[in-house]
C-alpha positions in Angstrom: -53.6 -53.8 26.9 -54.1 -52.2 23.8 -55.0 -48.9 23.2 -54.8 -48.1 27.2 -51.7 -45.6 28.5 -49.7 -48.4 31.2 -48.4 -45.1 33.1 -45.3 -45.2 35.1 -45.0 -45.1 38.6 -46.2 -41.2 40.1 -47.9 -40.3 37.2 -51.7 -41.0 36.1 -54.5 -40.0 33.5 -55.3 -41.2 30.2 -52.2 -40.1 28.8 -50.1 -40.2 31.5 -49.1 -37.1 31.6 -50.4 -35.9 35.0 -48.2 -36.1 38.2 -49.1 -37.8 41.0 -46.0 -35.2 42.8 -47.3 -33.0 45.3 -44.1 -31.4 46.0 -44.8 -28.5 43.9 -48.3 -28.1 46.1 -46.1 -27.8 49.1 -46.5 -24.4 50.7 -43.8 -22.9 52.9 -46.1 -23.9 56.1 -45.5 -27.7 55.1 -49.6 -27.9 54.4 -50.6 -28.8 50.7 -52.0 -25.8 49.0 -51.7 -23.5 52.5 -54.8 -26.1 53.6 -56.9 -24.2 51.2 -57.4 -27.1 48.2 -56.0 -30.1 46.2 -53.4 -30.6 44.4 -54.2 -31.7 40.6 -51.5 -32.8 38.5 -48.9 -30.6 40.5 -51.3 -27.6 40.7 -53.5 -26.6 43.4 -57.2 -26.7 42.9 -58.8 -24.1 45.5 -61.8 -25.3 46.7 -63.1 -21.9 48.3 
């Protein structure tokens, strides 16, 4: 396609450049974010 990012696999956005990796979400409880938001391109997102 031209002029549209093909992104490899785990990553996403019109650039590519955010990760799909929620690893760095992961808090010590095992829960995403502690349960308390999303995780965005390998940063939680509170939603409180």
């Amino acid at each position: 396609k031209c002029r549209v990012c093909e992104c490899n696999p785990n990553y996403t956005g019109s650039a590519c450049d955010c990760s799909l990796d929620t690893s760095s979400c992961m808090a010590a409880n095992g829960q995403i974010c502690n349960g308390r938001g999303v995780c965005e391109c390998g940063v939680c997102k509170c939603t409180d």
